[in-house]
C-alpha positions in Angstrom: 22.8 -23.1 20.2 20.6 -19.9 20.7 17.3 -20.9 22.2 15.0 -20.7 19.1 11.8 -21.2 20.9 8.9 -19.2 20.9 8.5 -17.9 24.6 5.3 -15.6 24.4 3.0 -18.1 23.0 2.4 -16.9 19.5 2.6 -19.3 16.7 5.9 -19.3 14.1 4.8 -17.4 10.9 4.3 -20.5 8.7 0.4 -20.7 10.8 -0.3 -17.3 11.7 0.5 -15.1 8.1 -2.7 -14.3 7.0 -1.3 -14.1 3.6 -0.6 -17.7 3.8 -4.2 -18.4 5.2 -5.6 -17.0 2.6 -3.3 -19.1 0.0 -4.5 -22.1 1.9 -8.1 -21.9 1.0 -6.1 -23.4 -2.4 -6.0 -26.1 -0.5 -10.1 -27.1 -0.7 -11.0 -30.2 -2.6 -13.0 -27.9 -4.7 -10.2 -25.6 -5.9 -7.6 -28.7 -6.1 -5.8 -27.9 -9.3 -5.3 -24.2 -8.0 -3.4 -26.2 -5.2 -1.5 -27.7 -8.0 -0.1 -24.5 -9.5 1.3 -23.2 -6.1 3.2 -27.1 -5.8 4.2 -26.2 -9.6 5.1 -22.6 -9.0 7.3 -24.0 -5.9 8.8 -26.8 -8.5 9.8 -24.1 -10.6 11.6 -21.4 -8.2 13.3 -24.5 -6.9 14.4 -25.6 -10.4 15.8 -22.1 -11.6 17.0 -21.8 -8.1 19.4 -25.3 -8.9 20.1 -23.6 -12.2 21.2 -20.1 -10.8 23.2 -21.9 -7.9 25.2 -23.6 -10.9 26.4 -21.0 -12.1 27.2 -18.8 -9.3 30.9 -17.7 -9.6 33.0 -18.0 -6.3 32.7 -15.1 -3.9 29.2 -14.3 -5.6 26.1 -14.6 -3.2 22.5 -14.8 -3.4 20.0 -13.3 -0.3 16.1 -14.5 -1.0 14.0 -12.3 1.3 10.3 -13.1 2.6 8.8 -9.7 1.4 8.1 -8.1 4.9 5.5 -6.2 3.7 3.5 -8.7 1.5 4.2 -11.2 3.9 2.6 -9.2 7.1 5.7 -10.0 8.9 6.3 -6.3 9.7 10.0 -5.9 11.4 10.3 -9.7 11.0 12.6 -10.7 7.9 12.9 -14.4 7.0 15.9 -14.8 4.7 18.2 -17.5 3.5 21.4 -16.5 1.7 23.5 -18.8 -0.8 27.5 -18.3 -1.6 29.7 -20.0 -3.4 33.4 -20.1 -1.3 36.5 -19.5 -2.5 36.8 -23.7 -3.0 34.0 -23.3 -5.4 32.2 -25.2 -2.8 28.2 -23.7 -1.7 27.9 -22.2 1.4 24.2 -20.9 3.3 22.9 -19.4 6.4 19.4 -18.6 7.2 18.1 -16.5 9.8 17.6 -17.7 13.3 15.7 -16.6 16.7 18.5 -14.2 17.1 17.2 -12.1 14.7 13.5 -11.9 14.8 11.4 -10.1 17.2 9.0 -11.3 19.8 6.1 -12.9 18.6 7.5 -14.6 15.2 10.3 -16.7 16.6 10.2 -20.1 15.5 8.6 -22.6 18.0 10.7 -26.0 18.9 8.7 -28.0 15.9 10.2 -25.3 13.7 13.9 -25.1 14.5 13.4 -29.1 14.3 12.3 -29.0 10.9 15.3 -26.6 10.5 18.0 -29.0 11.6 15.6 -31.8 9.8 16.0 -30.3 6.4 19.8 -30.4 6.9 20.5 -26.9 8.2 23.1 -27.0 11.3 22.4 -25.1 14.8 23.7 -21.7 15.2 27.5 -21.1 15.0 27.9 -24.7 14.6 29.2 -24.1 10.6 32.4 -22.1 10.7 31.7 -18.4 9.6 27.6 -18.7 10.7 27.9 -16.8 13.4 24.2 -17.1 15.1 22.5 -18.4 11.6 21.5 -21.9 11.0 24.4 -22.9 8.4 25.4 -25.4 6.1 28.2 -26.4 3.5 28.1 -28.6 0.2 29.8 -29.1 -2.9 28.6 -27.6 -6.0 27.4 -30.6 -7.3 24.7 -30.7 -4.8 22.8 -27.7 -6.0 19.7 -29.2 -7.1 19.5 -30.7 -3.1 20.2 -27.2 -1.7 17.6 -25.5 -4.2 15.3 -27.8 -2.7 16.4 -27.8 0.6 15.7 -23.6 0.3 12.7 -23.7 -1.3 11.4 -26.2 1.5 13.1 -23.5 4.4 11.0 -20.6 3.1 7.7 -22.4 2.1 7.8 -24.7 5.2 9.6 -23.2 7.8 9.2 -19.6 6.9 5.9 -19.9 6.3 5.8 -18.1 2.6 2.5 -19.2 0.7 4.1 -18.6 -2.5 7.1 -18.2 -4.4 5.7 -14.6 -5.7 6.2 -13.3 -2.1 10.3 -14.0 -2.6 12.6 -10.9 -3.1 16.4 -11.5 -4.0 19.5 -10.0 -4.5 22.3 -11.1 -6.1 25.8 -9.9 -5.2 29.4 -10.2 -7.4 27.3 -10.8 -10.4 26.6 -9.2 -13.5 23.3 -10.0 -14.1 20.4 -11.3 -11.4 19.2 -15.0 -12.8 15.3 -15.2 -12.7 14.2 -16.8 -10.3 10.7 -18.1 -11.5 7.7 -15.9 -9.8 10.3 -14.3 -7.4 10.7 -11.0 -7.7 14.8 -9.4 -8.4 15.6 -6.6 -5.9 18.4 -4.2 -5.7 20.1 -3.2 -2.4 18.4 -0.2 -2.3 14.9 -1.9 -2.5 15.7 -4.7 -0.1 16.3 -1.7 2.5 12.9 -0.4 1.6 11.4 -3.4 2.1 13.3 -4.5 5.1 12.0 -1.8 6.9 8.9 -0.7 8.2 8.5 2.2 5.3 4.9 4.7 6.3 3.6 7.6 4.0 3.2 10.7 5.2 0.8 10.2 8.0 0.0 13.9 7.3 -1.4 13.4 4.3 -5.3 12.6 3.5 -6.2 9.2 2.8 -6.6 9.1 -0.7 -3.0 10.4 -0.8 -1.4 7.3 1.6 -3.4 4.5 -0.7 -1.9 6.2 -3.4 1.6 6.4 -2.2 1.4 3.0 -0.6 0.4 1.2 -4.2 2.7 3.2 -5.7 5.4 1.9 -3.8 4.5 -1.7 -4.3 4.1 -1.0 -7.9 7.7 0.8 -7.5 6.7 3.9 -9.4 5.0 7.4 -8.7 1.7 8.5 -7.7 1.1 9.9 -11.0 2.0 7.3 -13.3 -0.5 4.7 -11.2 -3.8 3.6 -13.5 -6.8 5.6 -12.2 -10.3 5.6 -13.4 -12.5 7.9 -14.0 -14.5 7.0 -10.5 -10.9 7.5 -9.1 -10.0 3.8 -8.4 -6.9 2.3 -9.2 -6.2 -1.0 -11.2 -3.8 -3.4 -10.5 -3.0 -5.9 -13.3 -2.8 -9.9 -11.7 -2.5 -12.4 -14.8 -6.0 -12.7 -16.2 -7.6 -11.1 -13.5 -7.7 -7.3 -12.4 -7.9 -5.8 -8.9 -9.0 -2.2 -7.8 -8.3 -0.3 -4.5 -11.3 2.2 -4.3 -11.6 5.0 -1.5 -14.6 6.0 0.8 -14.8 9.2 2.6 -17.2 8.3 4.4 -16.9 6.1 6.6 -13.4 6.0 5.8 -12.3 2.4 4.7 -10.3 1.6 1.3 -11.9 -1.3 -0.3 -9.8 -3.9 -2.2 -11.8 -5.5 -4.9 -12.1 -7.7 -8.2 -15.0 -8.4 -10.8 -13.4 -12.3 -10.9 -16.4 -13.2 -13.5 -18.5 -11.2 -15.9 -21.4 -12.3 -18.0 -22.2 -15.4 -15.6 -25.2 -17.4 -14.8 -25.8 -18.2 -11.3 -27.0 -21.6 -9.8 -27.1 -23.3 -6.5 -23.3 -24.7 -7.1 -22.0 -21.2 -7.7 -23.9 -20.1 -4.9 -22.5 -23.0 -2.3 -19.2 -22.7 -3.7 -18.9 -18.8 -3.2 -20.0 -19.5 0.5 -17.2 -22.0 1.0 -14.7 -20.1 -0.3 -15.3 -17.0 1.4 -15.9 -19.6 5.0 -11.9 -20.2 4.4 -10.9 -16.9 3.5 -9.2 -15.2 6.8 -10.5 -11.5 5.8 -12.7 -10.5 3.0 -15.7 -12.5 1.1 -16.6 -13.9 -2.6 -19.9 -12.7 -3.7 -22.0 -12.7 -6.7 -25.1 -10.1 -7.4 -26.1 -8.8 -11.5 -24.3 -11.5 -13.1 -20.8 -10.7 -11.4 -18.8 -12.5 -8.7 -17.2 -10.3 -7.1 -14.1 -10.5 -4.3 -13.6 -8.4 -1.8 -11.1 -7.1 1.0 -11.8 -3.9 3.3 -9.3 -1.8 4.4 -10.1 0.3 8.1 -9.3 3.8 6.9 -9.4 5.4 10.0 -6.1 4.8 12.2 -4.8 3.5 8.6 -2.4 1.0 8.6 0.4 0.9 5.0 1.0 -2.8 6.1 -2.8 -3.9 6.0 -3.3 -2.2 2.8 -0.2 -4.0 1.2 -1.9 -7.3 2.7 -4.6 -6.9 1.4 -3.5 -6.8 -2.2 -1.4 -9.4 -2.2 -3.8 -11.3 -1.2 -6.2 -10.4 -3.5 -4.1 -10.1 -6.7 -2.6 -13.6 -5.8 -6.1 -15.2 -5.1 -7.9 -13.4 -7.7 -5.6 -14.7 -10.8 -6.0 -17.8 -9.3 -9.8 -18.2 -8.8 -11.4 -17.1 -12.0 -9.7 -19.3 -13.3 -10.8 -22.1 -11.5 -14.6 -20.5 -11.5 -14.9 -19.7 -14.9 -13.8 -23.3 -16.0 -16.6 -24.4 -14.0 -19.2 -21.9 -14.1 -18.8 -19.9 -17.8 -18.2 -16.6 -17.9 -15.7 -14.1 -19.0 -12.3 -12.9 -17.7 -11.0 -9.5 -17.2 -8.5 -10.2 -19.7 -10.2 -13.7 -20.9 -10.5 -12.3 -24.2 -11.4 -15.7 -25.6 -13.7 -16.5 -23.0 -17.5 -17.0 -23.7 -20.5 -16.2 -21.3 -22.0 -18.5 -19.8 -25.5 -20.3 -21.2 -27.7 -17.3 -21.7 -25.9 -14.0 -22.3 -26.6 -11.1 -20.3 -26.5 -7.8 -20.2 -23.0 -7.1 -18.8 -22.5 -5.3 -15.5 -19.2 -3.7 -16.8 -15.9 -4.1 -15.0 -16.5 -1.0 -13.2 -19.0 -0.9 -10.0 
């Protein structure tokens, strides 16, 4: 069995991914029900994962990828992959201590979980080679779903299903996969690797190509206001990556509430948020709350930048939500939402 122990004292990914801390703050009493939807969006990757597995054809294969770049993970990739044999019987491998670099290894308590869940040691299952393997009939794809969907969130330490890439191979068409997000083999190479802008380039120009490439389109095409920041749709919500000169930092940011009145609970509540938040703060000022993640622009960094919205475009579709429920308000794209008590004049969406 390779020696799947973390020997340079760093914790396994699953409790040092920022991304994942910041996913936790879901877990507060006060934001329970946004806890709920990550434990629904994990029920439903895990059902359409049961349903794709079913209808895998024999030699076909599925890869699901912890996104290296949303995830923080840098040269670290956490995969599982799913086949059907030539018995029409399932087959999986996931990836091992063998594989990953110094300092995300999984500790002792991981690779137990591992062999816990089901999955068998390295080279153990014929044709593993130095992946954990394991073999079932087809009629046990709802267990395997679930035994995956448990290896990434558990294990692998991915917050959320939305942080999944796959690939599907000797199949006509990719089967969704709830919130996960379809790859081709060209992309998964992208994102496998540790992709950098021109570091020649000003600073405007990397943020620019670094969104672009998340948003898997060009420069040009990305939505750019008038004071030169650019939007990023999330759900209801909308996020902006905004550039300063001077001192050089990008600032990830979103107006999560409009049109609100504040109170002592709004107040308390924004401080304990932002108290479990790893990086950035929630903040309200001229009838706004506000979130917000800097960026260091100087000695800039693509895979901060990318961490930084997905942690903000996952949290902020989630939160206002949650806030305006609680405290009024409107919405980026709430366009039934109403104010709250008194209206006000309105900030705009722009600051």
């Amino acid at each position: 069995m390779t020696d799947d122990t973390t020997r340079d004292g760093h914790t396994p990914p699953s409790t040092s991914s920022d991304a994942a801390m910041a996913v936790r703050l879901l877990d507060d009493p006060a934001t329970a029900d946004l806890s709920a939807k990550v434990a629904t969006a994990w029920r439903d990757f895990t059902a359409a994962l049961a349903a794709a597995l079913g209808k895998l054809p024999r030699g076909a294969r599925l890869d699901l990828i912890l996104d290296p770049a949303a995830s923080g993970t840098g040269d670290a990739v956490y995969d599982v992959s799913i086949g059907v044999d030539e018995n029409g019987d399932l087959e999986a491998d996931a990836v091992s201590n063998a594989a990953l670099p110094v300092g995300y290894r999984l500790d002792r308590a991981a690779v137990a979980s591992l062999i816990a869940l089901g999955w068998s040691p390295p080279g153990v299952v014929a044709g593993s080679g130095d992946r954990f393997g394991l073999r079932a009939p087809a009629s046990e794809a709802a267990r395997i779903a679930a035994l995956v969907g448990r290896t990434m969130r558990d294990v692998y330490g991915t917050p959320h299903p939305a942080f999944l890439t796959y690939t599907a191979q000797k199949v006509d068409e990719i089967p969704p996969l709830a919130t996960a997000r379809p790859l081709n083999r060209d992309e998964v190479v992208i994102s496998a690797e540790k992709w950098e802008p021109d570091p020649h380039t000003s600073l405007t120009e990397r943020v620019k190509a670094v969104v672009a490439h998340m948003q898997k389109t060009t420069p040009e095409s990305l939505n750019v206001d008038s004071d030169g920041d650019i939007g990023i749709r999330a759900g209801s919500a909308m996020v902006f990556v905004r550039i300063h000169r001077n001192p050089p930092l990008v600032d990830v940011y979103s107006p999560i509430l409009t049109e609100v009145i504040p109170n002592e609970r709004l107040y308390e509540r924004l401080s304990q948020l932002t108290r479990r938040m790893p990086i950035g703060r929630l903040y309200y000022t001229e009838g706004t709350v506000w979130a917000s993640v800097p960026v260091f622009g100087r000695d800039f960094q693509p895979s901060h930048l990318i961490l930084a919205i997905q942690v903000m475009t996952t949290l902020a579709d989630e939160l206002d939500d949650r806030l305006q429920g609680d405290f009024g308000g409107r919405r980026f794209f709430g366009e039934n939402d109403k104010p709250s008590q008194i209206p006000q004049e309105r900030t705009g969406m722009y600051l």
